[in-house]
Structures are given as structure tokens and as C-alpha cells.
N, C-alpha and C positions, 0 to 999 in steps of 0.2 A: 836637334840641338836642345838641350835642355837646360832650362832655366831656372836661378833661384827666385827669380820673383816677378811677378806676373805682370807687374808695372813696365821693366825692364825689356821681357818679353813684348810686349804690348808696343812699347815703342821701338822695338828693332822690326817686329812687323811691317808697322807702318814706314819707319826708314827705306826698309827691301822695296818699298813697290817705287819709287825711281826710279828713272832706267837707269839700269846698267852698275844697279847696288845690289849685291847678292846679300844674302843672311850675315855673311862673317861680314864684310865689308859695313855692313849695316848697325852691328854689334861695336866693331874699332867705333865708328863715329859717335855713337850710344855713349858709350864708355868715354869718349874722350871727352862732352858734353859733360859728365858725371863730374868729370876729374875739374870743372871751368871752374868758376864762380855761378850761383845762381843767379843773377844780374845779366850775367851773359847768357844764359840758354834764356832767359827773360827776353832778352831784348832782339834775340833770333824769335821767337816765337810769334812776341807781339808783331815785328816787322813782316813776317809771312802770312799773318794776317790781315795786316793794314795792308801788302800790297793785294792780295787776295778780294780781299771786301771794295778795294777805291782803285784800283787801276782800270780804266777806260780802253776801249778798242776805237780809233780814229775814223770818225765818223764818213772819211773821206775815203782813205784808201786803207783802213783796216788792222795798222800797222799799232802796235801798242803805245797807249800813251796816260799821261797826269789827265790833260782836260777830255775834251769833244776832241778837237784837231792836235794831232800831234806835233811834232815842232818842222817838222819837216814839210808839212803841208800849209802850215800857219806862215813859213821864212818865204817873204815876198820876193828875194830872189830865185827861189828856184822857179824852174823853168814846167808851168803847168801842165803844157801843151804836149810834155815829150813825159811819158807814163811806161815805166820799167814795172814786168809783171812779173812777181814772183810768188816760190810756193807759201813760206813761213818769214814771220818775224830774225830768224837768227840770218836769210837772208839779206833782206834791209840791211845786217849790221854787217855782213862781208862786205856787199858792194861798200856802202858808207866809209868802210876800213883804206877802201883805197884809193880815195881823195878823188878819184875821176869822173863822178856823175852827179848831176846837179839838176835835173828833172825831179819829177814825183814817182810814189809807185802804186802798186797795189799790191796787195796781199790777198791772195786765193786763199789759203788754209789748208791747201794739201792739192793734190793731184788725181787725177781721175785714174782709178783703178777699180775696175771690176770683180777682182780676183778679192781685192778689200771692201767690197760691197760698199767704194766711193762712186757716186755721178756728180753729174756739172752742178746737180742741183743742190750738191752739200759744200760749192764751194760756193766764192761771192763772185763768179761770172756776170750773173745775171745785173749786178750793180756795175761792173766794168763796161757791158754793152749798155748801158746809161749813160753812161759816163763818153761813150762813144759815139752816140746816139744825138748829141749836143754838139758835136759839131765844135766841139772846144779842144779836142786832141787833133795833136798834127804826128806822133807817130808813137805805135807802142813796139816797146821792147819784149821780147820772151826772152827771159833770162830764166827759167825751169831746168833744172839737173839734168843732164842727156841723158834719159835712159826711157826705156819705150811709154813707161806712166807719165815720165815729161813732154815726150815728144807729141804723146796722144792728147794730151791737154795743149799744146800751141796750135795741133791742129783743129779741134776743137773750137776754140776759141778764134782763131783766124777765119773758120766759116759764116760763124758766128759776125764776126764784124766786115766780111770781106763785104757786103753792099754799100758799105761805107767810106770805101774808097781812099784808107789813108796808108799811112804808112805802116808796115812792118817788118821789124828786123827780128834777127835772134842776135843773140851774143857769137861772136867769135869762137869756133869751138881751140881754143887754146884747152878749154875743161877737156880731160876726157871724156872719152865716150862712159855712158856707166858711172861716174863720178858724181859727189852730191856737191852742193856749191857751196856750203858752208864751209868743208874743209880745200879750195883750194886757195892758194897761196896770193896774197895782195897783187902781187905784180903781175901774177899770169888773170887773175881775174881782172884788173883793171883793166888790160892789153885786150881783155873780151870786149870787154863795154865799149871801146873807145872805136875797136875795129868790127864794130858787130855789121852784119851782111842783112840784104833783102829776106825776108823771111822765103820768102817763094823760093827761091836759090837753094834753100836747107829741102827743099820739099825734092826737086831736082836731084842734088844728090843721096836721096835715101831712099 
């Protein structure tokens, strides 16, 4: 692709490495920026940097937040004791979406995959079995994408805390098998949460 001007170029670059922005794609957005008000690509800029430089990860269970404790861990209603584990932040906002869970979570950061030269040690397991370890949870959730990297990290992490003798379930598989959890649908993911089974049960059938 060739360019009149290396400024131009320079920012469709950086545009493409987003997921899922190719070069042309990169360019439309480039260009339509061009076509704004400068006040506006201003005030897109500045904002990706202020959130960049001042956004905090929750000191508690990892999840993105303004202060230390994000809002979800700081609301004295929710329920401490019952800890829904997932992989990323964009989970937090599916379950959240469908009004049926009112516990806390944790946020892993990703999934154990060997093939991505991920272990347990580059997620935040090792803060969850703390967290377990206290004696202040009474049942954790696996709510992880059914697919073999998720299933590997519930088992995982279920040895990991099974001396501890509390509760755990997985989610309802209403998800498909294979399925990420971000994209399914409010109703059939809530219908998880609400009907989710013995963890040990998922281990039986698979």
C-alpha cells in the first residue's frame, strides 16, 4: 500500500495492530479521523492516554477498575463468600449483563495453554488459592469457555484448592462445547450461572 505521506502511513500502522484491523480497515478509520474536527481526534487521544496511564487493576480480584477495589468488590452487597472465576475482564461484563449473579469474581488473565507457552504461573491462581486458603469462601464458580484450555485450567485449579474442602461448581453447560463466553447470549448465559452443577459431576462426564 502506498502512501502520500509518511505521517499518514505512520498512523495506519499503528491503527492495523488492533485485533482484527487490517491495513484498509485501518486507513477508513485514519481518513475519517482526518475528515473530524481536530478537537475530536484531540479528545480521542488524550482519553486513551489518561485511561492507559490511571486505570488500576482491582487489587482484590483483578478485574479493571478507577481506584484499588473496583466497584464490584467495594458494593457491600455482594455476596463475598460465593467467587465466580473467570478468564478476562470482557467476562465480568457478560455475566454482569445478565442481572443473575451477585457474588464476587476473579479474573485469571487468560487460560493455561501450553501450546501458548501459558502456565498457572502467568495467571493469578496463585492469589485465588489465598483467597481460599482463608477460609472466607464458601463456593467457587468455574465459569472458563468449554474448550480443552478452559477445562485444563478448572482442573487445575480445583486440585489446587480441593484440600480445602469447599464448594465447587462449573457453569451450566447451556454454553457450547468450544464456545467463548463473551459471545453467548444474556439469557442462555444467565440460565448457566443460576443452574450451574458440582464441579466434580463435569469431571464424571468427560
Amino acid at each position: 500500500m502506498e502512501f502520500s505521506s509518511k505521517l499518514l502511513e505512520n498512523a495506519v500502522n499503528e491503527m492495523s495492530q488492533l485485533p482484527g484491523i487490517g491495513k484498509r480497515t485501518a486507513l477508513r478509520l485514519v481518513l475519517h479521523l482526518l475528515k473530524q474536527p481536530k478537537e475530536q481526534s484531540q479528545k480521542l487521544a488524550a482519553t486513551l492516554v489518561k485511561m492507559r496511564n490511571e486505570i488500576n487493576f482491582c487489587t482484590n480480584c483483578h478485574n479493571i477498575s478507577d481506584s484499588k477495589l473496583c466497584e464490584i468488590c467495594a458494593n457491600p452487597r455482594r455476596d463475598e463468600q460465593l467467587i465466580c472465576v473467570v478468564e478476562d475482564i470482557r467476562d465480568v461484563m457478560a455475566i454482569e449483563n445478565t442481572s443473575q449473579y451477585r457474588g464476587h469474581y476473579h479474573v485469571l488473565g487468560g487460560k493455561i495453554s501450553p501450546m501458548d507457552g501459558i502456565g498457572p504461573g502467568d495467571l493469578t491462581i496463585p492469589s485465588l488459592v489465598e483467597k481460599v486458603k482463608t477460609g472466607n469462601v464458601r463456593e467457587l464458580i468455574f465459569a472458563l469457555s468449554s474448550t480443552m484450555e478452559g477445562d485444563t485450567t478448572n482442573f487445575y485449579i480445583y486440585k489446587q484448592i480441593e484440600p480445602y474442602n469447599i464448594t465447587t461448581t462449573t457453569i451450566a453447560r447451556g454454553i457450547s462445547v468450544g464456545d467463548e463466553l463473551e459471545y453467548a447470549d444474556e439469557v442462555t448465559l444467565g440460565r448457566s450461572i443460576l443452574h450451574r452443577i458440582p464441579f466434580e459431576s463435569s469431571l464424571k462426564s468427560t
